[in-house]
N, C-alpha and C positions, 0 to 999 in steps of 0.2 A: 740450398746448401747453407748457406749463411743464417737462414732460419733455425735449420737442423742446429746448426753450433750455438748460436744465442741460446737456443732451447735447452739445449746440454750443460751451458753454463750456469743457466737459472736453475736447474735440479742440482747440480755441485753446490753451488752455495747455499741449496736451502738442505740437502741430505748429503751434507760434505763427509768426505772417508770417516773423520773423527771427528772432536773439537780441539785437533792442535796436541801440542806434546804435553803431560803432563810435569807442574815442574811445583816446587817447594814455594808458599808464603807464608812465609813464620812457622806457625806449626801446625799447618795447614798441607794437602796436599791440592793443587787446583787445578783445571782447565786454561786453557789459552783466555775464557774469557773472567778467569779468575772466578769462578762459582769452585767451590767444593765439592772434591769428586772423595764419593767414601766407595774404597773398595771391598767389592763381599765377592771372593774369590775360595778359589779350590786349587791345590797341588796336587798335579799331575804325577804322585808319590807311584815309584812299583814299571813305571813302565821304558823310559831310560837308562834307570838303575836299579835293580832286583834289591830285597831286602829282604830276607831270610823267611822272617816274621810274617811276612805277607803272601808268600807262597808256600807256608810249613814247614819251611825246613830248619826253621832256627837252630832248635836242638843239635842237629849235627852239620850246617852248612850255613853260615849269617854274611859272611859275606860276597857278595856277586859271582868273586872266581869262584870261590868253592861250589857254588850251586853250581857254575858250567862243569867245573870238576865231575860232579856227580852225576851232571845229565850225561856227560861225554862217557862215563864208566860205563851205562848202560844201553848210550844212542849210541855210541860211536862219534866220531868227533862232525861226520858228514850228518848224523841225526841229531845231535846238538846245532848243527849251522844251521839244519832246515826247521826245524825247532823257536829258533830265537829269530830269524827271517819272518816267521808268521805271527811271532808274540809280537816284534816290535810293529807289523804291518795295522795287527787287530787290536792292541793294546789302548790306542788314539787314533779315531777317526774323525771326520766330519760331524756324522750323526752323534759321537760324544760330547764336541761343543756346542752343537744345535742343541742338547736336550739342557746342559747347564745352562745356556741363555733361557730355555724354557722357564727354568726351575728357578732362575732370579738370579743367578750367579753375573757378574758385570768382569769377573777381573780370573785369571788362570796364570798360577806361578806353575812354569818347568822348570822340576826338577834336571837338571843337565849332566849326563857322565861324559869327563873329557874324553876317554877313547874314544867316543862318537865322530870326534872332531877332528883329533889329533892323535898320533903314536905316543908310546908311553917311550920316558928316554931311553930306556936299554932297548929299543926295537929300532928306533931312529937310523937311517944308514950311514948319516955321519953326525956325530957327534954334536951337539948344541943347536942343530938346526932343528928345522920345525916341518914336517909331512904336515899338509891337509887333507883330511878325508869328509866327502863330500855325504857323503853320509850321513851323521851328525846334522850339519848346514840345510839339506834338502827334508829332516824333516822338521827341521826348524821352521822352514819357509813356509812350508805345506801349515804346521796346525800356525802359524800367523795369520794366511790367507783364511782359513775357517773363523779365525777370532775376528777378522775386520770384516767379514761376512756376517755375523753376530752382533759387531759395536762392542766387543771384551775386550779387555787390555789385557797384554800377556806382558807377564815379569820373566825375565829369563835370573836363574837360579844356578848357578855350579854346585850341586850339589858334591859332586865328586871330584873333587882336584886332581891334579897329577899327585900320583904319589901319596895323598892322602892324607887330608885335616886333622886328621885328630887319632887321639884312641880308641874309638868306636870305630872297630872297621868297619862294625855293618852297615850303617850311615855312609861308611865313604869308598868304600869296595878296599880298603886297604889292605893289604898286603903286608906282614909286617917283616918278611926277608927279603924286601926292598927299602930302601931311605924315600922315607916320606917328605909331605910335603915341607916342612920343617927342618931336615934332615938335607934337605938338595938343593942346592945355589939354581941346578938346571930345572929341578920342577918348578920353584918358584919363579923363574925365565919363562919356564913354556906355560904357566899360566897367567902371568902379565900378555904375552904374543897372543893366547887363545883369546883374550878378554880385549885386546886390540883388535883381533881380526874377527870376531862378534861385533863389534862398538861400528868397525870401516861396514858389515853388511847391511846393517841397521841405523844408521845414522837418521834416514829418512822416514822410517816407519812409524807414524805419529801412532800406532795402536802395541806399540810397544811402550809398557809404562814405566820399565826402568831397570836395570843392570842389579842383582844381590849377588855381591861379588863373591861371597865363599859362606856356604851353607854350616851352619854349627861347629865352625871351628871348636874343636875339644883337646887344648893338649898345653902337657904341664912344660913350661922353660925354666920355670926358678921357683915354684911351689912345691907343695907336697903332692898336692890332689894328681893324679896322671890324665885328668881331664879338664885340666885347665879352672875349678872355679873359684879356688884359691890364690890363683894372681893376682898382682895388687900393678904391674905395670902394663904386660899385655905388649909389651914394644915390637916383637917381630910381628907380631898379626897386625897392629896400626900400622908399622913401615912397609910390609905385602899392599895391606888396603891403599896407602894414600900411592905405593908404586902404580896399582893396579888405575887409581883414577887418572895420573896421570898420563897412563897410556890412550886409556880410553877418552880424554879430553883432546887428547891430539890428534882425532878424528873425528869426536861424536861432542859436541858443545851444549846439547839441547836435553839429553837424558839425565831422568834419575839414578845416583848412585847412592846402592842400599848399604848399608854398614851392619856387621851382624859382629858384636861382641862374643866372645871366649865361652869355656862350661856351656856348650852347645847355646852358644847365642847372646847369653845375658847378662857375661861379664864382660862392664865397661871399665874398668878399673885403668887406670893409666890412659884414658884416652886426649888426648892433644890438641889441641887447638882444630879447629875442622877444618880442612884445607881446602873447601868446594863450597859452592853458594849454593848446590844443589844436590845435600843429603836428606837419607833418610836414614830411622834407625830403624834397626826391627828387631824385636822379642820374639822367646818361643814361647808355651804356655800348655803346661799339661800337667795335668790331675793335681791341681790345687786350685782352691777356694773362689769362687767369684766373687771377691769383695773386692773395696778399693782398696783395700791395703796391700792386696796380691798384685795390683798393678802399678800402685803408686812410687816404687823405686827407677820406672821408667817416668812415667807421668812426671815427676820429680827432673830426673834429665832432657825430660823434654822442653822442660820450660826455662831451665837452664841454660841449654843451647840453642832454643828457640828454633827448633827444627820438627818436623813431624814422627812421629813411631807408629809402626804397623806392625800389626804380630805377622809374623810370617811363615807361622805355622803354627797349627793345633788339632785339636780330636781327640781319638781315639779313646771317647768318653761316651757318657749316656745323653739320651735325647733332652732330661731335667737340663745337664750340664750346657751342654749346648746352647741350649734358650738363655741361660741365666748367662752362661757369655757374652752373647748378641748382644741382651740388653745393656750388661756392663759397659761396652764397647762401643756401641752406638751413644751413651751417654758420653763417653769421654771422647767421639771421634778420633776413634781409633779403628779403623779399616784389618781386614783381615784373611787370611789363607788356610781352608780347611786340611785337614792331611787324610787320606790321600783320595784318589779318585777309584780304586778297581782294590780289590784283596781277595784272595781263596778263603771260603767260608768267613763272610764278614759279616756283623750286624753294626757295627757302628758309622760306615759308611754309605753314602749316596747311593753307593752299588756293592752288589755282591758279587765275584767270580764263582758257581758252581763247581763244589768240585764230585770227582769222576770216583765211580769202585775202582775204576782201574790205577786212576793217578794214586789213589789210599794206599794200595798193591804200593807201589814205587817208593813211596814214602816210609813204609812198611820197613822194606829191603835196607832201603839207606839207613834207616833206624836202630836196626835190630838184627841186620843181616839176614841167613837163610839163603833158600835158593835160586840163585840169579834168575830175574826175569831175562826173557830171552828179547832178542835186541830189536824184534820186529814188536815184541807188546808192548817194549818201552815207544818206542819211536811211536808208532798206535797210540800209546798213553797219553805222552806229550804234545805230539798235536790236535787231540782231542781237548786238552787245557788250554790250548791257545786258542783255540775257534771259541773255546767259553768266553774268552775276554769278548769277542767283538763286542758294540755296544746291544743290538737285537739279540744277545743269549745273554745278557749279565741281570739280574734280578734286580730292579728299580725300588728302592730302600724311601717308599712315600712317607714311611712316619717322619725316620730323618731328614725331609727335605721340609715337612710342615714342624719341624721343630727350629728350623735352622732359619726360618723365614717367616710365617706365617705367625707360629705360634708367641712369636719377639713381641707383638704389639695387639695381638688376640687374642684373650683369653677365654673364648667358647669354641667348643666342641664340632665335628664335623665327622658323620662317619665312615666310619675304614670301605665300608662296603655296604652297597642299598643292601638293609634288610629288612625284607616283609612276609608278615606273619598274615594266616597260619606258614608257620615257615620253620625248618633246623638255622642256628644262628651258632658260629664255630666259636667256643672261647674266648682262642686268641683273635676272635677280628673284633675287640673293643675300640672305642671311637674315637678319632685322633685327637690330639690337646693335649694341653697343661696336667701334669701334679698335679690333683686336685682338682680338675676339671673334668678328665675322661678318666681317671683312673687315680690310688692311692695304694700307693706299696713300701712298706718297713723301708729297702735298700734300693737305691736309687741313684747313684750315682757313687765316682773311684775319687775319692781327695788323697791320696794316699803317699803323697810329696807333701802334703801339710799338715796329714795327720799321721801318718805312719803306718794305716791299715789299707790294705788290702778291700776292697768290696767290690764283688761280680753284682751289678745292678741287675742283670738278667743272669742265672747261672747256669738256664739251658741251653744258654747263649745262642738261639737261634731266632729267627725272622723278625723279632721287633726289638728297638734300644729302645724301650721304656725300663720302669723298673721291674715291669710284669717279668715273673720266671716263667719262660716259653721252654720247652722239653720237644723230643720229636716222640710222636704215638704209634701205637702197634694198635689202637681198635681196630673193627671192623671198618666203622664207618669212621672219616677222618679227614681234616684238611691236612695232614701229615704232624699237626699240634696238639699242646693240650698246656694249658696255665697249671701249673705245678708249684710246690712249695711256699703254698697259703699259711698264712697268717693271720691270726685275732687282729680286727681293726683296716685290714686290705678290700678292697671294694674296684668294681669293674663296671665301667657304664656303655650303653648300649642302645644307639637310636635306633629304634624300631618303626615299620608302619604300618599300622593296622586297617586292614581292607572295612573292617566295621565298627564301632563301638560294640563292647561283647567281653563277658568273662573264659580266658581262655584255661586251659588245663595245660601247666606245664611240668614238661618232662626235662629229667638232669640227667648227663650220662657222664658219671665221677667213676673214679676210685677212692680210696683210702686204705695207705698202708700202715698207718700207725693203730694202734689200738683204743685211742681215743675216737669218739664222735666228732666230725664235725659240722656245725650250723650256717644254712646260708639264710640271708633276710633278705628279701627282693623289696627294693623300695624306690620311688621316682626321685626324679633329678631333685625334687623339694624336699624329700625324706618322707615324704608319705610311704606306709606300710602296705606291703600289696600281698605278701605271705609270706611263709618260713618253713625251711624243713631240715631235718635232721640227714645229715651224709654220715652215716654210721658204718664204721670199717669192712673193709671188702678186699683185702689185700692185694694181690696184682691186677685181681678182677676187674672189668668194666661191668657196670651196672647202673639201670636207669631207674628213678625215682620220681615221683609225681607231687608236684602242690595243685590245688582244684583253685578256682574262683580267681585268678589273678584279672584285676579289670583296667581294660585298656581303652582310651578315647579311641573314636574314629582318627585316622592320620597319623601325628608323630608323637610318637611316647618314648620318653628316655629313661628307661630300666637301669637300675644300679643294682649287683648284685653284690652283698654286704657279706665279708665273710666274723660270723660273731666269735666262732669259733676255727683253726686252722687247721691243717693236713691232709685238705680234700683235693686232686686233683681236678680240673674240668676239661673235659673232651668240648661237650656240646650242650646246649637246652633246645627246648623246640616248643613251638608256643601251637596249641590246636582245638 
């Protein structure tokens, strides 16, 4: 017995739960034993709180109520319960965390909707007091245990206040013929109580890495702007935050407490004296520039108050973007939270939600009206979307996970899928990597906060975030793709391997709808010339075309197919 225990002691200390709580040195974020912990984390964006954009309903439903609104129009309110029972069940599972520990990820911010946790105050049964529902709480517990199962640190996030942050309802589910968060002495009450009785269940949980007390506050007190980024004092949102630490310190002594400034995040404007020895700051950061200059208004306060900054959310950009992020971020030790983890037809995220003919039907209706589906094909509909989420049906987004990781500190090539010739080789499965590396395309990435344009990097916006334009195909033969809207000067590379040294004959299966020609030049990863042929227009047609003599080593040859001229689409080539 006494063996048994000794033994058990020596594996605790040498693979202890964690290493300890993490907590602020200078502007540093660290471990217990003071090493520098950098977090490369993901937001659990979509699955606690719906957002319009993410399950297609923007256009006529963006914030949360209204999407139940619309489900309950056509489930019924019993087929909207059982509905949202199976999305919140399959939305985050075990096998979700397991696969991000796979992929590299160390750190997972939840996003958190108060309702989960708590009644909203007009529902309350008497007046200023506080319901807990255990709901919220238990699935809290559940994905902590899967993260300390993993060695992830989880950030817990309020993403959705009582009442509501800001003027973006769809960020915060708000309501606006209710008093917001702003607006109510009692919401901001019952979210100090929520953030006190989070702090008492968590006190001890060393893989929790830290409290962000209210997700992109957006909202104008004494400015013009109606989302806040025009403040110049910012007093009630510090006087909420330093209320909220105070609670939380009166149970919980050992956690990080996040501070997220004004204009969804970034405006510090008026901030005070720091009242905690254990802050953090954090930024948002989306479709502008990855220079230092796009970051250095923080970098700047950071060194001012001698405290750390973490972005605490980004994305929703291209695979170029992402890389050139990391690296920016990794040079200035600044840790970070992708956005989000799950979306209906997504290419810019880790995973894709597929979506359904029948769910398009639904969306249709809400759209555009017409005639009501009947309430067993919604219901059918709906929980067909929710079994998509589980993690084993959701589409694993490998370019963006080697752009997000891999591609930060490698700059060659690996490819998408063993291809061996004599062999058909699809298009769109060129070789994962850098700009420049596997691939070169005119449009490549969205700055359009720093420049004012607009750019779809992919504008068939389907299966890959490179800048490749991906389209879905009607060929015969098809991996469901085909690279569309070519350009002079764009180029596609392609590791191949060949069973023999040998001149093969290759076959092109394009279209072209423009009335121009146009020219492909096949050459190795050197630039060496290996043929050229002319894709002369063929308008919606598919049609295959042949170059002779292309020579290829025994083993790995890396094909770059050179567009000299554009407007060709490509299905496939096939080497024989």
């Amino acid at each position: 017995m006494l063996r048994t225990a000794v033994f058990c002691t020596l594996l605790l200390s040498q693979f202890g739960t964690a290493q300890g709580f993490l907590k602020t040195q200078g502007q540093k974020i660290v471990n217990s034993k003071g090493e520098n912990v950098y977090l490369k984390g993901l937001g659990l964006g979509g699955w606690m709180l719906q957002e319009g954009y993410m399950l297609k309903t923007a256009d006529f439903a963006g914030p949360q109520y209204q999407i139940k609104e619309k489900i309950a129009e056509v489930a019924g309110e019993d087929g909207k319960d059982k509905f949202y029972k199976a999305y919140l069940k399959n939305g985050i599972t075990k096998k979700d965390i397991d696969s991000l520990a796979k992929w590299g990820f160390n750190s997972i911010r939840l996003p958190m909707h108060y309702n989960l946790y708590t009644l909203p105050i007009e529902k309350e049964p008497v007046k200023g007091q506080n319901t807990w529902l255990e709901e919220g709480f238990q699935m809290t517990d559940n994905l902590l245990k899967w993260c300390e199962d993993n060695k992830i640190y989880l950030i817990l996030d309020l993403h959705a206040a009582p009442g509501g942050q800001g003027n973006d309802a769809n960020i915060s589910d708000n309501d606006k013929s209710k008093p917001n968060l702003w607006q109510s002495e009692e919401n901001q009450k019952k979210t100090v109580a929520l953030w006190k009785k989070l702090a008492e269940r968590y006190k001890d949980k060393e893989w929790i890495a830290g409290y962000d007390m209210i997700n992109e506050p957006n909202y104008g007190f004494t400015g013009k702007n109606p989302n806040g980024t025009d403040e110049m004092s910012n007093a009630p949102l510090w006087k909420l935050q330093k209320d909220i630490t105070e609670a939380i310190r009166q149970v919980d002594k050992k956690h990080i407490i996040i501070l997220e400034g004004n204009g969804w995040g970034n405006n510090y404007n008026g901030l005070p004296k720091l009242w905690d020895d254990n802050l953090v700051l954090s930024f948002h950061k989306y479709w502008t520039t990855n220079s230092q200059d796009a970051i250095q208004n923080i970098i700047d306060l950071r060194e001012k108050l001698n405290v750390p900054a973490w972005l605490g959310e980004t994305g929703e950009n291209s695979n170029v973007w992402f890389t050139e992020l990391n690296q920016l971020l990794l040079k200035n030790n600044i840790g970070y939270a992708y956005w989000p983890m799950k979306k209906i037809d997504n290419i810019a995220g880790v995973t894709n939600v597929k979506i359904t003919p029948d769910y398009q039907k639904l969306l249709n209706y809400w759209k555009n009206g017409g005639t009501k589906p009947t309430k067993d094909f919604a219901k059918k509909a709906l929980m067909k979307i929710a079994d998509n989420y589980k993690m084993e049906n959701v589409e694993v987004k490998k370019d963006v996970i080697d752009a997000l990781f891999r591609q930060v500190n490698d700059e060659s090539t690996k490819p998408y899928k063993n291809h061996t010739v004599p062999g058909r080789i699809f298009a769109t499965e060129y070789d994962l990597g850098r700009f420049g590396s596997a691939y070169s395309d005119n449009d490549f990435q969205n700055l359009w906060v720093s420049n004012g344009t607009h750019t779809e990097w992919n504008s068939g916006n389907k299966m890959r975030n490179d800048g490749v334009d991906i389209y879905a195909c009607n060929d015969k033969i098809t991996n469901k793709y085909y690279v569309g809207k070519t350009e002079k000067g764009e180029w596609l590379q392609y590791t191949v391997n060949s069973n023999l040294a040998k001149k093969y004959k290759l076959n092109i299966r394009y279209n072209n709808e423009s009335t121009q020609a146009s020219e492909l030049v096949i050459k190795t990863e050197n630039g060496d010339d290996l043929g050229s042929i002319k894709l002369v227009p063929t308008g919606k047609a598919w049609k295959t075309v042949s170059v002779n003599n292309i020579n290829l080593v025994k083993g790995e040859n890396k094909l770059r197919l050179y567009f000299e001229a554009g407007n060709a689409n490509l299905n496939y080539f096939e080497l024989q």
